[in-house]
mmCIF file of the N, C-alpha and C atoms, coordinates in Angstrom:
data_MODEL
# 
_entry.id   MODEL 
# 
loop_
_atom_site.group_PDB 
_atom_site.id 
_atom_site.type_symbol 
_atom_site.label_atom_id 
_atom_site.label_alt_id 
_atom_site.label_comp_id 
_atom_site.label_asym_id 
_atom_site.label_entity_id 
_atom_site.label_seq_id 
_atom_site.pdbx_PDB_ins_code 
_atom_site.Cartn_x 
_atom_site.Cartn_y 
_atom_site.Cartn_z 
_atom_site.occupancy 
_atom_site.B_iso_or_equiv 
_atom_site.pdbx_formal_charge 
_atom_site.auth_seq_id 
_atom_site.auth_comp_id 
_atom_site.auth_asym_id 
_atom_site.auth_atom_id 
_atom_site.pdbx_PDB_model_num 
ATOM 1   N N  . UNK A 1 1  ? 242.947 222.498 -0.675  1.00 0.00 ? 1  UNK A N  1 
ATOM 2   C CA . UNK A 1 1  ? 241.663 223.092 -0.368  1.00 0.00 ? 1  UNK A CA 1 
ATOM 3   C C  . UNK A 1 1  ? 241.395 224.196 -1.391  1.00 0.00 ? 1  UNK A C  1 
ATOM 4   N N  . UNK A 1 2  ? 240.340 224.190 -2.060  1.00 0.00 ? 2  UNK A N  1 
ATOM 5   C CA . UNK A 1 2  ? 239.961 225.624 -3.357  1.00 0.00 ? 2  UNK A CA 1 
ATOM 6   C C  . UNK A 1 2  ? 238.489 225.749 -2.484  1.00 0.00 ? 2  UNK A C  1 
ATOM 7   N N  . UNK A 1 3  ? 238.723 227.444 -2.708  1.00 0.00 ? 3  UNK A N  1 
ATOM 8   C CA . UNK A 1 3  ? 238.268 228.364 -2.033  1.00 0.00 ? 3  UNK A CA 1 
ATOM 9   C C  . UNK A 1 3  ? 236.846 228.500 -3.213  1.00 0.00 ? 3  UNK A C  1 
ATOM 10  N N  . UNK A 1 4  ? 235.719 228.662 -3.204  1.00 0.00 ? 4  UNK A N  1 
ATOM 11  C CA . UNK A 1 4  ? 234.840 229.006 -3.941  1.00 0.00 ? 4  UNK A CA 1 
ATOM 12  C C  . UNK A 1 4  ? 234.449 230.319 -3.576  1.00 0.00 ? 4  UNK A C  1 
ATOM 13  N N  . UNK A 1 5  ? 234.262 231.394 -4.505  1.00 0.00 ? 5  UNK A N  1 
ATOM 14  C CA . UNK A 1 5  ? 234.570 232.955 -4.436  1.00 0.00 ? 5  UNK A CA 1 
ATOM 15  C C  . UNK A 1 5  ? 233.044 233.008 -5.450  1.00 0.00 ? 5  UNK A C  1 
ATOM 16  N N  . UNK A 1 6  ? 232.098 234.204 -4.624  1.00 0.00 ? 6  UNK A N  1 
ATOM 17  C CA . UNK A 1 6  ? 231.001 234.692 -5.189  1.00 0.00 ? 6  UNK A CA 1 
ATOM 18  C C  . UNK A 1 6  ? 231.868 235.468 -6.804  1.00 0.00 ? 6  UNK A C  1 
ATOM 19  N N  . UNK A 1 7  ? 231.137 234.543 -7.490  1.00 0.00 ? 7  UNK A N  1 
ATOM 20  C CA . UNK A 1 7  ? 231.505 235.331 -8.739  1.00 0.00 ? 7  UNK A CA 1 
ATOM 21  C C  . UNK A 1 7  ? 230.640 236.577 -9.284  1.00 0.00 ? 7  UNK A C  1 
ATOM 22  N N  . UNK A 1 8  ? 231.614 237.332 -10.436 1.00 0.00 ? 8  UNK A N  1 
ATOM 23  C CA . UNK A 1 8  ? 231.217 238.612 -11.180 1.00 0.00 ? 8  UNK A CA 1 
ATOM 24  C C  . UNK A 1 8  ? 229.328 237.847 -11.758 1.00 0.00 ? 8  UNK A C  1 
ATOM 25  N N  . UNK A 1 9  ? 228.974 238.949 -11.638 1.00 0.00 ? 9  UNK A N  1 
ATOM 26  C CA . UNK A 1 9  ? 227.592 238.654 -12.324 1.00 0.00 ? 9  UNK A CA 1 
ATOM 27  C C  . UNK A 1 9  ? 226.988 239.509 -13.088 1.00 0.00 ? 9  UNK A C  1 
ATOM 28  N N  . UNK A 1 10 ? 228.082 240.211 -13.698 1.00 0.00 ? 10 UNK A N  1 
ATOM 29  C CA . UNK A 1 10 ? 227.134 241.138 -14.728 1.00 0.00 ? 10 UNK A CA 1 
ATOM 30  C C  . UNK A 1 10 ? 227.809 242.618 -14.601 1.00 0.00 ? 10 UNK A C  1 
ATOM 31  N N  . UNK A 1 11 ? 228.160 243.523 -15.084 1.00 0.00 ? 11 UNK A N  1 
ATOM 32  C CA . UNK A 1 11 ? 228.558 244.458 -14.722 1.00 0.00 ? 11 UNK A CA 1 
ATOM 33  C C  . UNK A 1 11 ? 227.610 245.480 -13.801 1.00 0.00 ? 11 UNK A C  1 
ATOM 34  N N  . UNK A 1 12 ? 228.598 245.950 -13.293 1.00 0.00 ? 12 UNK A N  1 
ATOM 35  C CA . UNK A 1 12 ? 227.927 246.963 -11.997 1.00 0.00 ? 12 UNK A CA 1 
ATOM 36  C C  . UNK A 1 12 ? 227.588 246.221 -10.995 1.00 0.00 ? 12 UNK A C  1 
ATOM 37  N N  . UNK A 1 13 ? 227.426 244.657 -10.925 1.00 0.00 ? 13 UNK A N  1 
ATOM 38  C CA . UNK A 1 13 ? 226.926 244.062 -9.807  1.00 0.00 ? 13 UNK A CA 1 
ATOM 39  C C  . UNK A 1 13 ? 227.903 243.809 -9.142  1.00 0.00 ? 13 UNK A C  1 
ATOM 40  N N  . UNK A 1 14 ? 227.710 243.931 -7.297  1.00 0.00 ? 14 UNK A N  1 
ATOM 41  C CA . UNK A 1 14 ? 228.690 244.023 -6.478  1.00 0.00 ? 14 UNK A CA 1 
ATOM 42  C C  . UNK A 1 14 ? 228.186 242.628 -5.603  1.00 0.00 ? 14 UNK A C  1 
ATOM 43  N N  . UNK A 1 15 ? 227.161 242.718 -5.650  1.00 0.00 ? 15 UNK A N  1 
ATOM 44  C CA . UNK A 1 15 ? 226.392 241.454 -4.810  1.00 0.00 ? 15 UNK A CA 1 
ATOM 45  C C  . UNK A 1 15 ? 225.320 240.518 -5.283  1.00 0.00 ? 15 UNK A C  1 
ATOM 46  N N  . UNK A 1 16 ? 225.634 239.286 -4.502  1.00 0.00 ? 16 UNK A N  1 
ATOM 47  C CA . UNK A 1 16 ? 224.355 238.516 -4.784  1.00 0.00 ? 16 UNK A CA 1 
ATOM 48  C C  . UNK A 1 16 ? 223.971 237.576 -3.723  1.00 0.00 ? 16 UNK A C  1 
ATOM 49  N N  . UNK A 1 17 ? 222.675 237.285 -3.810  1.00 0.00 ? 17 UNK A N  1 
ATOM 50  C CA . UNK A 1 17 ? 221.897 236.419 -2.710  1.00 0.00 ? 17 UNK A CA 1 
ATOM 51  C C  . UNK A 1 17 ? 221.722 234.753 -3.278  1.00 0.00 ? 17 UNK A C  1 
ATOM 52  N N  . UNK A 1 18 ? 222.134 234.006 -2.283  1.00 0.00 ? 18 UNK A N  1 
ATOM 53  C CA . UNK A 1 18 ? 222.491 232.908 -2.149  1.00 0.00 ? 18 UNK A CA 1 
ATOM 54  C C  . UNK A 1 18 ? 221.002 232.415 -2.154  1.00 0.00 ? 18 UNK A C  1 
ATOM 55  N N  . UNK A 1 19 ? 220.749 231.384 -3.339  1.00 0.00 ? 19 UNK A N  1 
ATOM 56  C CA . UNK A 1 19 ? 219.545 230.897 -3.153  1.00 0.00 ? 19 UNK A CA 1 
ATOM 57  C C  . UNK A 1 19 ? 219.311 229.245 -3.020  1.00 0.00 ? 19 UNK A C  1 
ATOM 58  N N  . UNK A 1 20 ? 220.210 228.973 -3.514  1.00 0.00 ? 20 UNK A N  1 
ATOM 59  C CA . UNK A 1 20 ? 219.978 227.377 -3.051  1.00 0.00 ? 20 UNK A CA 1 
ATOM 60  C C  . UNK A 1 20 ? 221.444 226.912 -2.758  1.00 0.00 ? 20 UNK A C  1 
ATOM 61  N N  . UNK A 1 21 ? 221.652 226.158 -2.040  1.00 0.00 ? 21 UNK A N  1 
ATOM 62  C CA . UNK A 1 21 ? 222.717 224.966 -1.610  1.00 0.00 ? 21 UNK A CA 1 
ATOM 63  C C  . UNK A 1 21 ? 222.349 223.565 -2.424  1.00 0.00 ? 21 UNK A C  1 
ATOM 64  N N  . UNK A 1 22 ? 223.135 223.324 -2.981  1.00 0.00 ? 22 UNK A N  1 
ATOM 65  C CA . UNK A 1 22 ? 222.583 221.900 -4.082  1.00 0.00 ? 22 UNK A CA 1 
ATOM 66  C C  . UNK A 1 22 ? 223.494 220.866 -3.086  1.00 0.00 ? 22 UNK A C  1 
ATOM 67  N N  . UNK A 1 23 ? 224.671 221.297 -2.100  1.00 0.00 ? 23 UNK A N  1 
ATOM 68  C CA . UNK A 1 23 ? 225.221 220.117 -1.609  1.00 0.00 ? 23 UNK A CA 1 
ATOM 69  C C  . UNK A 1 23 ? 225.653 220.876 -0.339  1.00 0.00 ? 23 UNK A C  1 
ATOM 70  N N  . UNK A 1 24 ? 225.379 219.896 0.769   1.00 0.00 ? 24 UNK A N  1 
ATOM 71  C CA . UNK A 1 24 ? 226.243 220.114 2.191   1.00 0.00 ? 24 UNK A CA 1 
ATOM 72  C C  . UNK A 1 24 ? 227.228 219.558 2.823   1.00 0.00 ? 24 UNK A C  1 
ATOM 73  N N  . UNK A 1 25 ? 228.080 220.279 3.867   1.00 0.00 ? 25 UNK A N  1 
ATOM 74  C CA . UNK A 1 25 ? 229.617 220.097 4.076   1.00 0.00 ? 25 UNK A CA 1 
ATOM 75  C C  . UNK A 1 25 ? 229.318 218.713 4.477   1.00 0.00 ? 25 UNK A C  1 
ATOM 76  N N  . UNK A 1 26 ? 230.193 218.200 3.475   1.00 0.00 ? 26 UNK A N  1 
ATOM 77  C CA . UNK A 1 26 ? 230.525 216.708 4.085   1.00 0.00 ? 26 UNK A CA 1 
ATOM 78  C C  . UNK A 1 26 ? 230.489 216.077 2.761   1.00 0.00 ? 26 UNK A C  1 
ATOM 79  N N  . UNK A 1 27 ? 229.324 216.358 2.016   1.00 0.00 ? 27 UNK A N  1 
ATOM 80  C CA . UNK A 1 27 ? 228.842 215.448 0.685   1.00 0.00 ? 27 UNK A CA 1 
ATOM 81  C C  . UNK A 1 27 ? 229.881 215.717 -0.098  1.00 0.00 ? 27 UNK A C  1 
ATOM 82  N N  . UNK A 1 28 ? 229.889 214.617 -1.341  1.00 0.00 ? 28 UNK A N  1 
ATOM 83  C CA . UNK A 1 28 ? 230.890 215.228 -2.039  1.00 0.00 ? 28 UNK A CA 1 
ATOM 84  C C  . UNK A 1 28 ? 230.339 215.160 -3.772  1.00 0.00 ? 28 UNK A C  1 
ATOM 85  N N  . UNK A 1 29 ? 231.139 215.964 -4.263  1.00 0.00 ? 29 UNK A N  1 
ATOM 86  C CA . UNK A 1 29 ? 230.607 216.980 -5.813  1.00 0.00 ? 29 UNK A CA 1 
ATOM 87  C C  . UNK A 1 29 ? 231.858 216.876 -6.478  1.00 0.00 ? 29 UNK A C  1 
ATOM 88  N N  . UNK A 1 30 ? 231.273 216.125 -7.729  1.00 0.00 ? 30 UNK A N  1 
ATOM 89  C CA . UNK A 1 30 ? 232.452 216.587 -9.165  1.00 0.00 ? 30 UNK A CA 1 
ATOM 90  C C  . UNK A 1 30 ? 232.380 217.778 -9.945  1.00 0.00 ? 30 UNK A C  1 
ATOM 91  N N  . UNK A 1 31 ? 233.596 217.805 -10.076 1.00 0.00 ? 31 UNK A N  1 
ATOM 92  C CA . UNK A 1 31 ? 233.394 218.922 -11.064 1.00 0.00 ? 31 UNK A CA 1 
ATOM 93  C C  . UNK A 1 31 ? 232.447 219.229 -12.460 1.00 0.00 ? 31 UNK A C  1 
ATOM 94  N N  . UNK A 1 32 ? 231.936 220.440 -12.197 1.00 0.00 ? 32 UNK A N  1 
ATOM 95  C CA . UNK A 1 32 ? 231.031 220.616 -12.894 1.00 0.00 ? 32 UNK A CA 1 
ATOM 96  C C  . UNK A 1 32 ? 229.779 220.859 -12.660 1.00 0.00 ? 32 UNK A C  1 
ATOM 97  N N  . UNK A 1 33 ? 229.502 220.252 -11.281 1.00 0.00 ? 33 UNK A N  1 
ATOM 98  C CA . UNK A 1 33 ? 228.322 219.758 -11.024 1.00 0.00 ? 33 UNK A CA 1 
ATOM 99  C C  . UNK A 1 33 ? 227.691 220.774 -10.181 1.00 0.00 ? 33 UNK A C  1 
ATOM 100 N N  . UNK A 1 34 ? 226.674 221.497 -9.968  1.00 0.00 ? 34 UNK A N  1 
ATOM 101 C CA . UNK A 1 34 ? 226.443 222.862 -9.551  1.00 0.00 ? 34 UNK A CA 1 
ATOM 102 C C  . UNK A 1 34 ? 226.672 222.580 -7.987  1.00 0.00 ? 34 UNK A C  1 
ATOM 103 N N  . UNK A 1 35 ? 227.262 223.401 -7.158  1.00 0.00 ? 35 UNK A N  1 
ATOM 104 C CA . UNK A 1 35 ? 226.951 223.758 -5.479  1.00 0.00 ? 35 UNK A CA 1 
ATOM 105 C C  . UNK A 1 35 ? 226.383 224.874 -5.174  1.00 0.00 ? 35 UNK A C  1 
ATOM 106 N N  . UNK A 1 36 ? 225.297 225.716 -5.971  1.00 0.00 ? 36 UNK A N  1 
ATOM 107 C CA . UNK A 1 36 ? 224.857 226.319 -4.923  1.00 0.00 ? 36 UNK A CA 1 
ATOM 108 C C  . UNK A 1 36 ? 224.234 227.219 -6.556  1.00 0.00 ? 36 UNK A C  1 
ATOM 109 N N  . UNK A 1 37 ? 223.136 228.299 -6.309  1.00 0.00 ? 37 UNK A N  1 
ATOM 110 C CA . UNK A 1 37 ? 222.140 228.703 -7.202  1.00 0.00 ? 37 UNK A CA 1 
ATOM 111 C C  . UNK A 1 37 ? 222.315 230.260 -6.620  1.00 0.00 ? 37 UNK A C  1 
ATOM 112 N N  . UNK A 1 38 ? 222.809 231.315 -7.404  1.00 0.00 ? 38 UNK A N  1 
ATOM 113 C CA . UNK A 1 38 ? 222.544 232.457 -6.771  1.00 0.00 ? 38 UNK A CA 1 
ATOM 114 C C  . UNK A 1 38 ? 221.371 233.536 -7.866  1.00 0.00 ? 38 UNK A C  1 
ATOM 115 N N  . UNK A 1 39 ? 221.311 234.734 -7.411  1.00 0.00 ? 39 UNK A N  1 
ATOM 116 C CA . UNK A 1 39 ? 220.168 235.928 -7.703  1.00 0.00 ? 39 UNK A CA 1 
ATOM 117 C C  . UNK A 1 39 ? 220.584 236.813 -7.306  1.00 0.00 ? 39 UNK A C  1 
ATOM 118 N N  . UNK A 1 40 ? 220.624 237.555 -8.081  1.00 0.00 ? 40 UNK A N  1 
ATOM 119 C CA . UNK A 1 40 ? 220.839 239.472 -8.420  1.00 0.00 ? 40 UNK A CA 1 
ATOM 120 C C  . UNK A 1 40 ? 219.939 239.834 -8.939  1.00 0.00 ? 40 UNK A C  1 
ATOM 121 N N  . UNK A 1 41 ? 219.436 241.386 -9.114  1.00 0.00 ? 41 UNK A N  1 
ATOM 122 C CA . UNK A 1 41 ? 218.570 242.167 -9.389  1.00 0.00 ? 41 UNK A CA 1 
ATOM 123 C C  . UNK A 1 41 ? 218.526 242.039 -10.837 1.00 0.00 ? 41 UNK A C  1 
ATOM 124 N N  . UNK A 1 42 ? 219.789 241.361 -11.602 1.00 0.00 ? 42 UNK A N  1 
ATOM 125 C CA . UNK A 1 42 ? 219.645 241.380 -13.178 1.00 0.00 ? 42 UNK A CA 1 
ATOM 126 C C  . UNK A 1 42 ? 219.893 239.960 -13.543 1.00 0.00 ? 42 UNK A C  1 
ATOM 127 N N  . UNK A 1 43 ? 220.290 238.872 -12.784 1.00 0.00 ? 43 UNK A N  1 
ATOM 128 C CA . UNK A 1 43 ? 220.497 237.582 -13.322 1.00 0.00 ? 43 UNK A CA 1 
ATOM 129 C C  . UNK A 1 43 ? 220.349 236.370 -12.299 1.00 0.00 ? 43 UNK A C  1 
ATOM 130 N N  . UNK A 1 44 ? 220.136 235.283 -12.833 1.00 0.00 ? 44 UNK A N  1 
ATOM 131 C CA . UNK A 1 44 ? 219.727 234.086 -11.715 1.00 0.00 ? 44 UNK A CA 1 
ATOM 132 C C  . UNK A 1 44 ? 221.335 233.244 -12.222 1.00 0.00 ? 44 UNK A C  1 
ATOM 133 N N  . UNK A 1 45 ? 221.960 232.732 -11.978 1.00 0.00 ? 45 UNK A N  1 
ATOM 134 C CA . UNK A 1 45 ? 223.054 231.847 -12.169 1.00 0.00 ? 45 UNK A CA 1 
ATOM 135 C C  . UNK A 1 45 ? 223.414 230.726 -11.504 1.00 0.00 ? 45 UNK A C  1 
ATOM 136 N N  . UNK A 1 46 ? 224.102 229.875 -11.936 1.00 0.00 ? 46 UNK A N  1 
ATOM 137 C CA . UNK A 1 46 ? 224.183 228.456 -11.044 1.00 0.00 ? 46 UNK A CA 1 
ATOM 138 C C  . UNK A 1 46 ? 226.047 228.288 -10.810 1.00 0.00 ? 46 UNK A C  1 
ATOM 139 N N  . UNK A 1 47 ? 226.661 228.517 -9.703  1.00 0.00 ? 47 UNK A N  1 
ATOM 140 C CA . UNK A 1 47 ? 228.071 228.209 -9.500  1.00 0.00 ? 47 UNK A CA 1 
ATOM 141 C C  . UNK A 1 47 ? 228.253 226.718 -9.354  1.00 0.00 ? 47 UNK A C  1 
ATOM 142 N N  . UNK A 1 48 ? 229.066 226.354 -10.580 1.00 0.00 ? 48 UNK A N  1 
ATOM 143 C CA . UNK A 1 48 ? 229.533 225.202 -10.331 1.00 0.00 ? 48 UNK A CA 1 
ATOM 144 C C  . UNK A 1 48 ? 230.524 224.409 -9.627  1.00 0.00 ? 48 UNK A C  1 
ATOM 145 N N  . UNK A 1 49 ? 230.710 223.724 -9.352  1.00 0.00 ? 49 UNK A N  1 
ATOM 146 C CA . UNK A 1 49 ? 232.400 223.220 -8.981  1.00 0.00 ? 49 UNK A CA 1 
ATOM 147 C C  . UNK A 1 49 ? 233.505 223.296 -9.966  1.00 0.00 ? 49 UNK A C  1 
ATOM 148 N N  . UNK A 1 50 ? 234.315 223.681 -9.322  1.00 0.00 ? 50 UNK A N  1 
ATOM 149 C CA . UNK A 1 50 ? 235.853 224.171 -10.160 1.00 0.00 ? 50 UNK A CA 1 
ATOM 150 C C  . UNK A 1 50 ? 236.454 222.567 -10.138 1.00 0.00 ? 50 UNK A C  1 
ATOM 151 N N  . UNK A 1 51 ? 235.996 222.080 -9.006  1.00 0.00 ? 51 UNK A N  1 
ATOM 152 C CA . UNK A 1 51 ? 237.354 220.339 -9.043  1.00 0.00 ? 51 UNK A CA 1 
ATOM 153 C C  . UNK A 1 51 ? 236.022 219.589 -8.555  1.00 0.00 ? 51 UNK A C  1 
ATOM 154 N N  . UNK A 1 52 ? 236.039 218.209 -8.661  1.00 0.00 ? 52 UNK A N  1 
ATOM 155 C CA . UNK A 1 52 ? 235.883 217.141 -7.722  1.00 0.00 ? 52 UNK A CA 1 
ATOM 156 C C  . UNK A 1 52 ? 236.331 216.846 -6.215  1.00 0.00 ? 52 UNK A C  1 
ATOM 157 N N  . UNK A 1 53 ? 235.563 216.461 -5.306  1.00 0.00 ? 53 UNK A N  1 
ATOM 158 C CA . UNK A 1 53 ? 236.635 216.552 -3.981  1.00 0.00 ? 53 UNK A CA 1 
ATOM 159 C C  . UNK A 1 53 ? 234.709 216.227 -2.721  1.00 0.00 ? 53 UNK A C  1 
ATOM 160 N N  . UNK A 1 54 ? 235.199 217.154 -1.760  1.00 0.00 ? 54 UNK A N  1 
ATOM 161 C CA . UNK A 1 54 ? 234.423 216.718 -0.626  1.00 0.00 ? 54 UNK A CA 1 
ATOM 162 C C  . UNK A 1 54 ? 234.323 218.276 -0.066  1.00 0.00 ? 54 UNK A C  1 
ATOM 163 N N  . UNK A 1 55 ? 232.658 218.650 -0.124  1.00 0.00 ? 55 UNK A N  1 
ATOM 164 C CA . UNK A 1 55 ? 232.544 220.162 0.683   1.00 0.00 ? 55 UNK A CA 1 
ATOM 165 C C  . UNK A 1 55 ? 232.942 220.058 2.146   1.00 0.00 ? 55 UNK A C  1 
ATOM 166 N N  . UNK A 1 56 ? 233.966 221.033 2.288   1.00 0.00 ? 56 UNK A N  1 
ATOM 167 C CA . UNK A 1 56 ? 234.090 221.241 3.888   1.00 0.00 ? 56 UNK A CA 1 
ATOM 168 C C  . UNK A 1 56 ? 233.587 222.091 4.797   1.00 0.00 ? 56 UNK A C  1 
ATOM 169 N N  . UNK A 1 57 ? 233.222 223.254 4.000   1.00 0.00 ? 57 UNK A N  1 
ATOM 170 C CA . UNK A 1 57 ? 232.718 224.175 4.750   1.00 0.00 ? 57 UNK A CA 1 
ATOM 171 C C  . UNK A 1 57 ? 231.753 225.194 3.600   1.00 0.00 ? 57 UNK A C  1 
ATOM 172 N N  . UNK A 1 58 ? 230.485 225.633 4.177   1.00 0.00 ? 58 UNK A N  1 
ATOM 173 C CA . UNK A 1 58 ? 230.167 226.654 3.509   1.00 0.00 ? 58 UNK A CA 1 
ATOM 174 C C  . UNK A 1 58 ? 229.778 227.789 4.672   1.00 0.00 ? 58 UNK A C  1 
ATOM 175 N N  . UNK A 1 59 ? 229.954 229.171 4.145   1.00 0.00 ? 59 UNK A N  1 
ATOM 176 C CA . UNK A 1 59 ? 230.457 229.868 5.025   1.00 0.00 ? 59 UNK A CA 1 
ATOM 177 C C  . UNK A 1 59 ? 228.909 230.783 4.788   1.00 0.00 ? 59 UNK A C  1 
ATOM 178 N N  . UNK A 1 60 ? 227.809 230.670 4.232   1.00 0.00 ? 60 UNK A N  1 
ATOM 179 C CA . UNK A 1 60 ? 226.857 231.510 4.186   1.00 0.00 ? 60 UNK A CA 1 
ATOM 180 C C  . UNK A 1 60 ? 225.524 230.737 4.201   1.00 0.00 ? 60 UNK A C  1 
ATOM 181 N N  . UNK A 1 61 ? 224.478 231.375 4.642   1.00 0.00 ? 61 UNK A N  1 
ATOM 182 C CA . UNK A 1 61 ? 223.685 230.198 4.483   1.00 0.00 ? 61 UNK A CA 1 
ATOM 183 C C  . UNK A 1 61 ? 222.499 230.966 3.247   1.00 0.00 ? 61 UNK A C  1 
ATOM 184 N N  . UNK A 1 62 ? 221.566 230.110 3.053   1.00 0.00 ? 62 UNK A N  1 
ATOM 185 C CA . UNK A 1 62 ? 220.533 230.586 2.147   1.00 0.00 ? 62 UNK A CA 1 
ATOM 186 C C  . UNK A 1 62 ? 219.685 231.899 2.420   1.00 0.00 ? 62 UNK A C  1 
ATOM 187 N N  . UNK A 1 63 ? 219.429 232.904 1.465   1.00 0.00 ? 63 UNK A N  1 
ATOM 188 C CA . UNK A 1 63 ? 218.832 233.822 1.591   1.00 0.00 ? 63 UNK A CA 1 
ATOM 189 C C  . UNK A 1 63 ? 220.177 235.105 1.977   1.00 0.00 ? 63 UNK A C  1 
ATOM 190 N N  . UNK A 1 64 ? 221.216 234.997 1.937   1.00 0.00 ? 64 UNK A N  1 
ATOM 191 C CA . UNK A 1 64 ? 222.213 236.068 2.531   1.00 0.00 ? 64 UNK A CA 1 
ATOM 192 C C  . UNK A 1 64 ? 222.674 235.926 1.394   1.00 0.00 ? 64 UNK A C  1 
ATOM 193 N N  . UNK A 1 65 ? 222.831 237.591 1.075   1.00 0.00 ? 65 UNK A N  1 
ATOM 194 C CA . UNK A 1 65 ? 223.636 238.510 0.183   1.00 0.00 ? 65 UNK A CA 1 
ATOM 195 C C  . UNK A 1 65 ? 225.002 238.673 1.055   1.00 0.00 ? 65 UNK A C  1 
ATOM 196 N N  . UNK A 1 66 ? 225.776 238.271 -0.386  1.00 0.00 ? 66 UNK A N  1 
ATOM 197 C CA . UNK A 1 66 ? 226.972 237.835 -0.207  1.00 0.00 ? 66 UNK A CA 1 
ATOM 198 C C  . UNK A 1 66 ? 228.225 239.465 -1.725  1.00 0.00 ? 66 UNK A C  1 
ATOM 199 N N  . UNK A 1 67 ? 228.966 239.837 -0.922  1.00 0.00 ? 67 UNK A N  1 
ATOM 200 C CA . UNK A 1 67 ? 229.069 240.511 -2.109  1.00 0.00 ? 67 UNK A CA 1 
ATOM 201 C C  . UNK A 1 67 ? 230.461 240.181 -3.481  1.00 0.00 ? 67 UNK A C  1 
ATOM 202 N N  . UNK A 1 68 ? 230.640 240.522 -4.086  1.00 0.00 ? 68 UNK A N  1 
ATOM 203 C CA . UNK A 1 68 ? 231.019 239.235 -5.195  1.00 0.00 ? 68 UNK A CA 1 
ATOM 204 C C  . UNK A 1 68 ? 232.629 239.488 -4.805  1.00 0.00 ? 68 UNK A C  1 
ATOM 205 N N  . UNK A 1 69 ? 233.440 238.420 -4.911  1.00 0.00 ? 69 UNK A N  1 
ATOM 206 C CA . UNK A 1 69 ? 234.970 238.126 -4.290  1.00 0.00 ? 69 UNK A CA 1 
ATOM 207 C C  . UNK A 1 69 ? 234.771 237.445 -2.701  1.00 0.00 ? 69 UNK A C  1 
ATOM 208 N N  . UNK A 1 70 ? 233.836 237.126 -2.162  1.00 0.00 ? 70 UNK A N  1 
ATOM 209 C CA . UNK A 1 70 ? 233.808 236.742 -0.957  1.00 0.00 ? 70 UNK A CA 1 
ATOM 210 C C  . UNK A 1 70 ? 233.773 235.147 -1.037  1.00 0.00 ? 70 UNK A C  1 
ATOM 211 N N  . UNK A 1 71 ? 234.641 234.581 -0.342  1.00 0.00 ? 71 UNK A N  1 
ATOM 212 C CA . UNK A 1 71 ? 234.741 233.112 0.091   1.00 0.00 ? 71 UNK A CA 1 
ATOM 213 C C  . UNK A 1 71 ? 233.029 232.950 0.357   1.00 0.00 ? 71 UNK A C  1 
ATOM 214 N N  . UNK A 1 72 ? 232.949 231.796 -0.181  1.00 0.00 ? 72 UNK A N  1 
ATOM 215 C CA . UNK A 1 72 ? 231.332 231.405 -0.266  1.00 0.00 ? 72 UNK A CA 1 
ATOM 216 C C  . UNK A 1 72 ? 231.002 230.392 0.693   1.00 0.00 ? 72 UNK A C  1 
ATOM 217 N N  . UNK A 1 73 ? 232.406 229.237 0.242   1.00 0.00 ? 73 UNK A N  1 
ATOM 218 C CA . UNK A 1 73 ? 232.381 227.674 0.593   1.00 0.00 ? 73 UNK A CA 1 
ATOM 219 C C  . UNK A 1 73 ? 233.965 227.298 -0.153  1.00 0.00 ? 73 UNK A C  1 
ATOM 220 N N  . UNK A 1 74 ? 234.210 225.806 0.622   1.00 0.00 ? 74 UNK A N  1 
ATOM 221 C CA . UNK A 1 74 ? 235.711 225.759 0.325   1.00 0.00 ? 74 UNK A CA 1 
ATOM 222 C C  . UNK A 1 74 ? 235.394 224.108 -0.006  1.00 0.00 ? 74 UNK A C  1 
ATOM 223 N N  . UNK A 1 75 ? 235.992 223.650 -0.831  1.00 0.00 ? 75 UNK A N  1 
ATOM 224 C CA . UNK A 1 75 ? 236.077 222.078 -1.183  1.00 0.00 ? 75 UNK A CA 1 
ATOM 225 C C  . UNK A 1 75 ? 237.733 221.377 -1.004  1.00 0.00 ? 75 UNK A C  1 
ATOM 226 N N  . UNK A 1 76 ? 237.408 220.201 -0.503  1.00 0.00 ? 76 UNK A N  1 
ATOM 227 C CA . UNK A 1 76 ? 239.199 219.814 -0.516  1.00 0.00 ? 76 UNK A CA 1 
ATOM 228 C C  . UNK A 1 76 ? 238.861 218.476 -1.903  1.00 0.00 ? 76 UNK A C  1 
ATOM 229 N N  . UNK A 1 77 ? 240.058 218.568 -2.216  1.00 0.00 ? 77 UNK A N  1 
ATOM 230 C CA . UNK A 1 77 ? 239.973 217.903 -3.288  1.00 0.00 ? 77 UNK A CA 1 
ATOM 231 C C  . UNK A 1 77 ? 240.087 216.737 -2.866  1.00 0.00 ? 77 UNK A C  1 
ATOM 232 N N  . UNK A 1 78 ? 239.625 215.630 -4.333  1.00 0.00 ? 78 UNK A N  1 
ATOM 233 C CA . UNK A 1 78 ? 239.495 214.025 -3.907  1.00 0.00 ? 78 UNK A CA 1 
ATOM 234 C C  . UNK A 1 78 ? 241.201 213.516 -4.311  1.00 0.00 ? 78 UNK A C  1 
# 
């Protein structure tokens, strides 16, 4: 199971708001392939997948500021 962790976004930024879900628990995503679209006060960014596998859980939903090191969503691998 790999843990997907709100990443660094810029210095000084501690947080960011979750703006899109590109895939839901169950579907499954290769690596590479974006899961989810976030926004900060200084940058828009797209988190990709670290592996290939099957989302099991995402732990935030759209529109919630999330602050950066926090479990986002977790994938088990294929």
């Amino acid at each position: 199971m790999t843990e997907i962790k709100m990443p660094e976004l810029g210095e000084n930024v501690t947080e960011g708001t979750i703006v899109t879900w590109h895939r839901k628990v169950g579907e499954t995503i290769r690596k590479g392939e974006i899961l989810a679209e976030v926004m900060t006060e200084k940058v828009n960014c797209e988190i990709e997948s670290p592996i290939s596998g099957r989302v099991t859980e995402i732990l935030y939903s759209e529109e919630t500021i999330v602050r950066v090191g926090e479990v986002i969503a977790r994938i088990e691998e294929e």
